[in-house]
C-alpha positions in Angstrom: -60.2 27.2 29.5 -60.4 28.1 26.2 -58.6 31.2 26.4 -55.8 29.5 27.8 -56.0 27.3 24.3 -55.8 30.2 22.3 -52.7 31.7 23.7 -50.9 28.1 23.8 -52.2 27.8 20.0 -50.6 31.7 19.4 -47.7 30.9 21.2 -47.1 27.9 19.3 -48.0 30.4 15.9 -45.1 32.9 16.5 -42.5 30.2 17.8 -43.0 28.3 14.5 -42.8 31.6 12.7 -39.3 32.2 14.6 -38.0 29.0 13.5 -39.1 28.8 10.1 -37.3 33.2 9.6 -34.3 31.3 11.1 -33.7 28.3 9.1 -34.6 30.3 5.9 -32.6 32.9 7.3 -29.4 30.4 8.0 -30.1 28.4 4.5 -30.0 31.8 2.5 -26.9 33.5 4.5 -23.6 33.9 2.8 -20.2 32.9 4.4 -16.7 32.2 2.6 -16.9 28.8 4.6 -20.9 27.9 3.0 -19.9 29.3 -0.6 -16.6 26.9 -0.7 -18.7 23.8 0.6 -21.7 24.3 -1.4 -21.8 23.8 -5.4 -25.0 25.2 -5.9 -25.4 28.7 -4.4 -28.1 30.3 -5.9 -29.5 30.7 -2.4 -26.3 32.4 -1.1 -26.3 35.3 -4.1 -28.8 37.8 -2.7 -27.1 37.5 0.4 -23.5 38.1 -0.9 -24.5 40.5 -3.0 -26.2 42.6 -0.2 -23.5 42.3 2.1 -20.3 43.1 0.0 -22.3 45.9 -2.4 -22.8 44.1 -5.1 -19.1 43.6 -5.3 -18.2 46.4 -6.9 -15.1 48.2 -6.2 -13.2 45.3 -5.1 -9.7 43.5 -6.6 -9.0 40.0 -7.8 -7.6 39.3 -4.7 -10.3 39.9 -2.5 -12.8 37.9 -4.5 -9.9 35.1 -4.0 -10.4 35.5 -0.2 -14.1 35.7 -0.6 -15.3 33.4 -3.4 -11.6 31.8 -3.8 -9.9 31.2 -6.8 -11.4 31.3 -10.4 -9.3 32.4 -13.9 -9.8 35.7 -15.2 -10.5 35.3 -19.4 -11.0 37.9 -21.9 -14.5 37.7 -23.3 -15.8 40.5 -26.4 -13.3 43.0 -25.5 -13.9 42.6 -21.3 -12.2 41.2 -18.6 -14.5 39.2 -16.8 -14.6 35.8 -13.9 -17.5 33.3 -14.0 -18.6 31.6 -10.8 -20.7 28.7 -10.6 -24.4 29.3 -8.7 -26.0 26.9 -10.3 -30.3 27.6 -9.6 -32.0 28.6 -6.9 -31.6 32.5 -7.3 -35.0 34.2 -6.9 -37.1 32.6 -9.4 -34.6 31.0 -11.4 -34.6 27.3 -11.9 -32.3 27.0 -14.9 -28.3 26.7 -13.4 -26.6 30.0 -13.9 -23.3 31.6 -13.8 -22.6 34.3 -11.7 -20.2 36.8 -14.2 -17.7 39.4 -12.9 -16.8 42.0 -15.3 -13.5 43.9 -14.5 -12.1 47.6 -15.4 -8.5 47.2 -16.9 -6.8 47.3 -13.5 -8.4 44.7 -12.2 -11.8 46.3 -10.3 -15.3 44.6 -10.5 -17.2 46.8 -12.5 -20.5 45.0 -12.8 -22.0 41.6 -11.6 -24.6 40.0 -14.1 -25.7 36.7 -14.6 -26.0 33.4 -17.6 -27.9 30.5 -17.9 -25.2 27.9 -18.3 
């Protein structure tokens, strides 16, 4: 009888483990679709960044598909786009801006990130 207890007790364990990997797994995946409906996305960054390289190497237009549509300013001599994350990234509770800086024609360069 009680080994029967244990396994129900360990099988209960690992299917609590399962769901807990997938909701944090689903709450801390990046999609176009979650980026555009959330507005803070601090959660979604690691996740973005992992998937797309860091973002280096692509245009302005396909972070317009992917992140959609921000303006491009001139800031200290470098071309760069800001994108709202507010917190949630890692261990940072302060709201940040996720920055895009661009070579001359228009290639991310590096990604780096501001407290607002």
């Amino acid at each position: 009888m009680k080994q029967i207890s244990h396994r129900r007790a360990l099988l209960c364990g690992v299917i609590g483990i399962m769901l807990f990997s997938g909701i944090f797994y689903y709450r801390h995946h990046f999609t176009p679709a979650r980026w555009a409906a959330l507005h803070h996305r601090g959660n979604l960054v690691g996740s973005l960044l992992r998937q797309y390289d860091g973002l280096t190497g692509m245009d302005e237009q396909a972070l317009d598909d992917l992140l959609g549509p921000v303006s491009t300013e001139d800031w200290r001599g470098e071309r760069r786009r800001c994108y709202w994350i507010g917190s949630g990234r890692g261990l940072e509770w302060f709201p940040e801006y996720m920055v895009l800086y661009l070579h001359e024609d228009g290639i991310v360069s590096r990604v780096d990130f501001e407290w607002a």
